[in-house]
C-alpha positions in Angstrom: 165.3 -118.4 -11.0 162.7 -121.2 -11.8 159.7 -120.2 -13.2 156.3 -120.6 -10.8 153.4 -122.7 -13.0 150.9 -120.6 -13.8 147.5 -120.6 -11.3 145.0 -121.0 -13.6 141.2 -119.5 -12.1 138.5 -122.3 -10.8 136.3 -122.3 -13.0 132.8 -122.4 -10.4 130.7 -125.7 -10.8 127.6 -124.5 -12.5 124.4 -126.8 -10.5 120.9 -127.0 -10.8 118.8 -124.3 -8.2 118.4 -126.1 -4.9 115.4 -126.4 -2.4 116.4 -123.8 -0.1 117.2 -121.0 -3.1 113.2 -121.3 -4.6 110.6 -119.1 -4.6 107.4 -120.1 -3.2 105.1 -117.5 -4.9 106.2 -118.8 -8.3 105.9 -122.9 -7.2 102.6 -121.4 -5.5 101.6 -120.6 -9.3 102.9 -123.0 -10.9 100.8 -125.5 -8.7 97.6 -124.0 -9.7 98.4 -123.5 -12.9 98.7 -127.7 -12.6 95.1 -127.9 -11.4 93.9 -125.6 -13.9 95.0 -127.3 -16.4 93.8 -130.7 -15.6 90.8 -128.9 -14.9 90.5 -127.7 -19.1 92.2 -131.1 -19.9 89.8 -133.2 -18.6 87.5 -133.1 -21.6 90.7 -133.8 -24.1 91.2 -136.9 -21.8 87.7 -138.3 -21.5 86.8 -137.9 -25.2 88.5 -136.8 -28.5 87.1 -133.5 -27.6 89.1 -131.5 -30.3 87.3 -133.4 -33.2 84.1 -132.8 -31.3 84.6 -128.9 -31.1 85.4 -128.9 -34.8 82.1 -130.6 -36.3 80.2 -129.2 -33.3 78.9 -131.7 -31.6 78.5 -132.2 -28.0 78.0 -135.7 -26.0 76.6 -134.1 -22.7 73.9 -132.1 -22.7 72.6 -131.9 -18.8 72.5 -128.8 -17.1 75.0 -129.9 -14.6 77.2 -130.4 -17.8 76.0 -127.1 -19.7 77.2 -125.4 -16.4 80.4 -127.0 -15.4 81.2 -126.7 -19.4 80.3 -122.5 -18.9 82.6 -122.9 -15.6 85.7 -124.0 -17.4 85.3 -121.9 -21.0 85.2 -118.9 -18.9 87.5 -119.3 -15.7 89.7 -122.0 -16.9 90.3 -122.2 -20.7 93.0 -120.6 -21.9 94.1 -118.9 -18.9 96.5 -121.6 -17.4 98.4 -122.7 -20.2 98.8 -119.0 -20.4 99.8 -118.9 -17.4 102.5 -121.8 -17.3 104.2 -120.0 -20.4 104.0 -116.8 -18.0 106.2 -118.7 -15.7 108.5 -120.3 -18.5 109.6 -117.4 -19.5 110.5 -116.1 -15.7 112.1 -119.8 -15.6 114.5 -118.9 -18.7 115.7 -115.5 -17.8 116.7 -117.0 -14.2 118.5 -120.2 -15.3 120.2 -118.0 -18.0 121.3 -115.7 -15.7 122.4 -118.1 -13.4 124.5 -119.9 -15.6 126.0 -116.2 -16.5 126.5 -115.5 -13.5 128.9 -118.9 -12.8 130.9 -118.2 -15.9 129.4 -120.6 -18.1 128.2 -120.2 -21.6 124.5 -119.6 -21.0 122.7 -120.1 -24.3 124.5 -123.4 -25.4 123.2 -124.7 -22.3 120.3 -123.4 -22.5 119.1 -124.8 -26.0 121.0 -128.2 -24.9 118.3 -128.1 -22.0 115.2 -127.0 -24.2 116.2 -130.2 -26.9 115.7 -132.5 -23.9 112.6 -131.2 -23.2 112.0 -131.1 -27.0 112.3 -135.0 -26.4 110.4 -135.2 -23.2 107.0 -133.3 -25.2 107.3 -135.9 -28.3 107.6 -139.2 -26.1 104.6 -137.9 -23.8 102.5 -137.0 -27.3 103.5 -140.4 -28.8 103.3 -142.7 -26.4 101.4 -141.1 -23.4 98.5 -138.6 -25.4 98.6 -136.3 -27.5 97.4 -132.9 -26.1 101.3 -132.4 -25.1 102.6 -128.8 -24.4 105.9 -129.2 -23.5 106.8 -129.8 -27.0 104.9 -126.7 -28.4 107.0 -124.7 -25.2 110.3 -126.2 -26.4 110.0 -125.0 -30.3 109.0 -121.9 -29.3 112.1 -121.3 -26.4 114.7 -121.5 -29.4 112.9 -118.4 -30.3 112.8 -116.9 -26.9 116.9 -116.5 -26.2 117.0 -114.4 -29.1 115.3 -111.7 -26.2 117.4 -113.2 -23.5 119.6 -109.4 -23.5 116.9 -107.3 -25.2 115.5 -104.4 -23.1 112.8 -105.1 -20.7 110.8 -102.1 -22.9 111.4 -104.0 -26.2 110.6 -107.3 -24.6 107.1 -105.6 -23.4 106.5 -103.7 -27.0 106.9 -107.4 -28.6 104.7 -109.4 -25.9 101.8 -106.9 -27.0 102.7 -107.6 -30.9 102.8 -111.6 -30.3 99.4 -111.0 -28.3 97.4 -109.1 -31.1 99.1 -110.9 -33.6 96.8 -114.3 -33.5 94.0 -112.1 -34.5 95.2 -110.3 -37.0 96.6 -113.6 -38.4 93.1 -114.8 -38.3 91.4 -112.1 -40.2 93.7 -112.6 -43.0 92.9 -116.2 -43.0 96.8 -117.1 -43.0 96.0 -120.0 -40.8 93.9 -122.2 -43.5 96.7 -120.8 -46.0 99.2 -122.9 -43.7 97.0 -125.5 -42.4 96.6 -127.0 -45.7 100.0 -127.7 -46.9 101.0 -129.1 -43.1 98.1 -131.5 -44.0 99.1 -132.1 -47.8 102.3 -132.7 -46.5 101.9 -135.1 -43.6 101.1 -138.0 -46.0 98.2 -138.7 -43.5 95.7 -138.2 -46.6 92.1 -136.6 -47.0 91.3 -137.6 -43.6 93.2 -135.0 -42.0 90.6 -132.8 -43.5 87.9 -134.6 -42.4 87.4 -134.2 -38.6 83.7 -136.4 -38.6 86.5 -139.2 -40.1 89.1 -138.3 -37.4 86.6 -138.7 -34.9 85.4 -142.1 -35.3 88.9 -143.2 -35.8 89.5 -141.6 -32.5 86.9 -143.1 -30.9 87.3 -146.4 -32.0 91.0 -146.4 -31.1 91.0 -145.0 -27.5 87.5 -146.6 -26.5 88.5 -149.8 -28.0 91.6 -150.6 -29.6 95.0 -151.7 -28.3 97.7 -149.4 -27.0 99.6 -150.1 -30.2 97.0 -148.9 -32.4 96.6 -145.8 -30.0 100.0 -145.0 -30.5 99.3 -144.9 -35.1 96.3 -142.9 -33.3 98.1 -140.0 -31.6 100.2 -140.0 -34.7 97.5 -138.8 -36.3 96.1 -137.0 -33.9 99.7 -135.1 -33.1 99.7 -133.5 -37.3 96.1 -132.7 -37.1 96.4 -131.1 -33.7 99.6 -128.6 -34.5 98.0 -128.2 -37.9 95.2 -126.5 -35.9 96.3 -125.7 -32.8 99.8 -123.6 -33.7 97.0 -120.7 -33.6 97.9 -120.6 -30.2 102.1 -120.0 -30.9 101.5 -116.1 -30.8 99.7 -116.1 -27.6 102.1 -118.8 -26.0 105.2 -116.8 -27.5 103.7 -113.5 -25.9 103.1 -114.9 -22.5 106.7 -115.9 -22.2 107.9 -112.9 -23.2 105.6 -111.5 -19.9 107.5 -113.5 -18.3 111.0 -112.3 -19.5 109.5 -108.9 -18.8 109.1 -109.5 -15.1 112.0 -111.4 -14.6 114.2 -108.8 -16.3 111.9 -106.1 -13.7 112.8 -108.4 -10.7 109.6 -108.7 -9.9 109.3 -112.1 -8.1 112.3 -111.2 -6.6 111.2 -107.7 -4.8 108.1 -108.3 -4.4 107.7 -105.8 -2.0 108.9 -102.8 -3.6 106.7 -103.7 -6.6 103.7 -103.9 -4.6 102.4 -100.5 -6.3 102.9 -101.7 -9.7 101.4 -105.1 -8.9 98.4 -103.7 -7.4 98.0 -101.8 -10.7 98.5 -104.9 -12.6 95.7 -106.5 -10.7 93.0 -103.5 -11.3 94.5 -103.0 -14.8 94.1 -107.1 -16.0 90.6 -107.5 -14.4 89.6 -104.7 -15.8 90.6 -105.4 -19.3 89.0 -109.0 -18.5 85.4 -107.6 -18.0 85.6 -105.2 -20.8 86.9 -107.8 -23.4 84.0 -110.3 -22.0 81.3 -107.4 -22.1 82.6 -106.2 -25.6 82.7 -109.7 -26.8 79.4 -110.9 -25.3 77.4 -107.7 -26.9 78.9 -108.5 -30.1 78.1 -112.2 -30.1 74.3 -110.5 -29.4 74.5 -108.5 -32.4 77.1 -110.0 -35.2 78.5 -113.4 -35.6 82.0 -113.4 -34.3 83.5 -115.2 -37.1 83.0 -112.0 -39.3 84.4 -109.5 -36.6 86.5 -106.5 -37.3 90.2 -107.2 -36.9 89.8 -104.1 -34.2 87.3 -106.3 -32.1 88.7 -109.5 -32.4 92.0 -108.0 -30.9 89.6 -106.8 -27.8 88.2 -110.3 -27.5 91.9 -112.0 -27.8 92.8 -109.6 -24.5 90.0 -112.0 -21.7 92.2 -115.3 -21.7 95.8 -113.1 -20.8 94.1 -110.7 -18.9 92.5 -113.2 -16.8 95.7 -115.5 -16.5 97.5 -111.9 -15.2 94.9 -111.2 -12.6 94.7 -114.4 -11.1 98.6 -114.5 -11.1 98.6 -111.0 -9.3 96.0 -111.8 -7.2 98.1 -115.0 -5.8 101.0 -112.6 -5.2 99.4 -110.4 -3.2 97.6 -112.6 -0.8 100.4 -114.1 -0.5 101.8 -111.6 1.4 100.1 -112.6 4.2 101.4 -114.9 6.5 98.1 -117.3 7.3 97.5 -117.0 3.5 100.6 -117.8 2.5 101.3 -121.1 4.8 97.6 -122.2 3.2 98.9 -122.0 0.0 102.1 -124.0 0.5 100.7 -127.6 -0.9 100.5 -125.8 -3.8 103.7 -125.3 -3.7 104.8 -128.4 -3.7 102.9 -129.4 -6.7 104.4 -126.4 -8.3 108.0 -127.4 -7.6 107.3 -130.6 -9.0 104.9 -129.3 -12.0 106.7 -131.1 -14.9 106.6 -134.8 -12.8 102.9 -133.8 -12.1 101.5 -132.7 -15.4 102.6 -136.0 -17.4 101.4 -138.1 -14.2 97.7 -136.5 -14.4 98.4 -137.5 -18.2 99.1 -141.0 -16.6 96.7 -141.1 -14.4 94.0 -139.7 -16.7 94.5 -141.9 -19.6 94.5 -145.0 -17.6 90.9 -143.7 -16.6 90.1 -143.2 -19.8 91.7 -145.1 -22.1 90.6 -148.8 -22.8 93.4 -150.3 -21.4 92.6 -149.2 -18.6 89.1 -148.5 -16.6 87.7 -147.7 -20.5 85.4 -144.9 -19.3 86.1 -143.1 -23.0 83.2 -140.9 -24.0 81.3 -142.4 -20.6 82.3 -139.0 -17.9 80.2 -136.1 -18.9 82.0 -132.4 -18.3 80.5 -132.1 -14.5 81.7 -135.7 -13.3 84.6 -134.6 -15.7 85.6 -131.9 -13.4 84.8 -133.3 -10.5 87.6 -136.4 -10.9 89.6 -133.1 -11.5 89.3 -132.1 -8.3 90.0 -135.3 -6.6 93.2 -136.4 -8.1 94.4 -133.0 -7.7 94.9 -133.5 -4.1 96.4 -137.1 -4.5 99.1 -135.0 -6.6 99.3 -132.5 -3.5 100.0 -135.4 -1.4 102.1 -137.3 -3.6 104.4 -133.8 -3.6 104.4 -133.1 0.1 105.7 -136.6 1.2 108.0 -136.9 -2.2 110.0 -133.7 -1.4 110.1 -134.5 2.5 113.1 -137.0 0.7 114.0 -135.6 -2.5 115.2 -132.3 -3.9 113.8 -132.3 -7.0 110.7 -134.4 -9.1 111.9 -137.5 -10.7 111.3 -136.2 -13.8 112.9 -132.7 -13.0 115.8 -135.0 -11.8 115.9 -136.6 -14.9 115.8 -133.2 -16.7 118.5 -131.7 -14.8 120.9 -134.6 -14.8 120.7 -134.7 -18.8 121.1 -130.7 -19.1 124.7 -130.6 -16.6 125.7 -133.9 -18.4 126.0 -136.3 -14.8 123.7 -137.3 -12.2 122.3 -134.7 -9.9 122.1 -135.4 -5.8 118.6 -136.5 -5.4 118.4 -137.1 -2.0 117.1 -133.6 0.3 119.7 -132.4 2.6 118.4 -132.4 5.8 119.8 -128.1 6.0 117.6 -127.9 2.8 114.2 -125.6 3.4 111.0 -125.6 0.9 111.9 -121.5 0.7 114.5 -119.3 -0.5 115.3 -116.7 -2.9 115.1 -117.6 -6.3 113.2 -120.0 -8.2 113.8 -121.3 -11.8 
């Protein structure tokens, strides 16, 4: 009797999600989450705005300016990049699970595909300008799989810890305590605690210099920004963990039978939104806020999330109506594209800006600021509709994917393929 080889199980190819499998509500947010954040970037990209802030000192001081400035600081600021790192951690739970569910190691693949975006947030803050996120999101994701299997109730408990936990950070003044050796450390020198310094260097360089010497700039610029700015990590790390939350609810992906809970979402968030802003704006009438009780300063770090949520609900829920919904699809397409289109409005911005380009540094005040905002947002909306009448994916999403599953992704769109589907990642 000869002995039958033994059948060993196909092991199923694991791909990246296709065009027909997305989710248009979450592309729908994840386009204006684009616009809002060229919206708030705009004033990083015309001056060296985060030196400005920190020897208060503004360049504009029309009304026109004063008001668009009061526009963006309390609509805009802080409540997109919330919201992207709402929708990365929705992202990670669904490519996680995907890859599960195809019977490949998850995780590995995983952090192999957060190290190339590690990558893609260092080149763009190097060589293309500094106010990068996608690095900050990739140090903090390594962080994020340790939830990847933790209860949705655990996940929620530790958003609200991450969320309060900026301000009470702050009241014990353990930022400084960090700040200071990151800037001891960077070999930059005394400058890096000199922002009046930092800003005519700044200037000089991106209103006047060569692109080399803006490169040594954003060097610079990249310590004393993170030496600053990794405040935000909490906030950032809570948001995603939001997002695991709802992806580990299946929210996005029964809508419908979550309407309830959505709807109280939406009361709940802009609720908490005008009590934070009321609190907070009494407050500022009565005490300075820099010497607020930890208790209060935890009621004012609530208006940025809580705003973020309530838009994002508010999306979902129009969106359930058909005329609404086919209004909203160019956003869509920027959405599905939203890595490709946040480093071209970095391209596009800086060229503006930037004096190798048009040189209009420290010439756009915030009104004319936000009003090129909302004209290249639509070139973008454009650009995405007729890109993805041809492509499945972004070129830099292409890029991304093709480097994560180690060959070359199909690029061109199957003519079967539909702009909506099931799932989005």
């Amino acid at each position: 009797m000869t002995q039958q080889p033994e059948i060993k199980p196909i092991q199923p190819e694991i791909k990246p999600i296709q065009p027909e499998q997305r989710m248009m509500e979450l592309d729908v947010i994840r386009g204006f989450a684009i616009l809002g954040i060229l919206i708030v970037n705009m004033q990083f990209f015309s001056s060296a705005f985060q030196y400005l802030s920190r020897v208060r000192m503004t360049l504009w001081t029309e009304e026109g300016d004063k008001l668009a400035k009061l526009l963006i600081d309390l609509l805009a600021a802080g409540k997109f990049y919330t919201m992207f790192s709402f929708l990365f951690g929705i992202g990670m739970m669904i490519f996680l699970e995907r890859a599960r569910q195809k019977g490949r190691r998850e995780v590995p693949l995983f952090l192999r595909r957060i190290s190339i975006l590690l990558a893609f947030g260092l080149i763009h803050a190097i060589l293309i300008w500094v106010g990068d996120i996608l690095f900050q999101y990739a140090v903090l994701a390594f962080f994020l799989v340790l939830f990847y299997r933790a209860k949705p109730w655990f996940v929620l408990l530790s958003a609200f810890f991450f969320l309060f936990l900026t301000p009470v950070l702050n009241f014990l003044n353990f930022y400084q305590k960090i700040t200071i050796p990151i800037y001891q450390a960077s070999g930059l020198g005394p400058k890096l605690f000199n922002p009046s310094m930092m800003l005519e260097e700044a200037n000089q360089a991106y209103e006047f210099g060569t692109y080399g010497s803006q490169v040594l700039q954003r060097m610079a610029d990249f310590v004393f920004h993170y030496g600053v700015f990794w405040a935000l990590f909490p906030v950032v790390f809570a948001m995603f963990l939001f997002g695991v939350y709802a992806a580990k609810k299946r929210i996005f992906q029964n809508i419908q039978e979550h309407r309830k809970f959505i709807r109280w979402v939406w009361i709940g968030s802009i609720a908490t939104t005008l009590f934070s802003d009321f609190y907070t704006t009494y407050l500022a009438a009565s005490i300075s806020l820099q010497n607020l009780h930890i208790f209060e300063q935890c009621i004012r770090a609530l208006y940025n999330p809580a705003l973020c949520i309530f838009y994002v609900t508010s999306i979902l829920q129009l969106m359930q109506f058909d005329a609404v919904r086919a209004k909203l699809a160019p956003f869509a397409a920027v959405g599905r594209m939203a890595i490709s289109n946040y480093l071209l409005t970095s391209l596009i911005c800086t060229t503006i800006f930037y004096s190798y380009g048009f040189g209009l540094f420290n010439k756009v005040g915030t009104a004319k600021g936000l009003l090129i905002s909302l004209l290249i947002y639509p070139l973008l909306m454009v650009f995405s509709i007729i890109w993805l009448r041809h492509f499945r994916y972004g070129p830099v999403e292409w890029l991304w994917r093709s480097l994560t599953y180690g060959h070359w992704q199909n690029m061109r769109l199957s003519k079967r393929s539909t702009p909506e589907g099931g799932h989005s990642q």
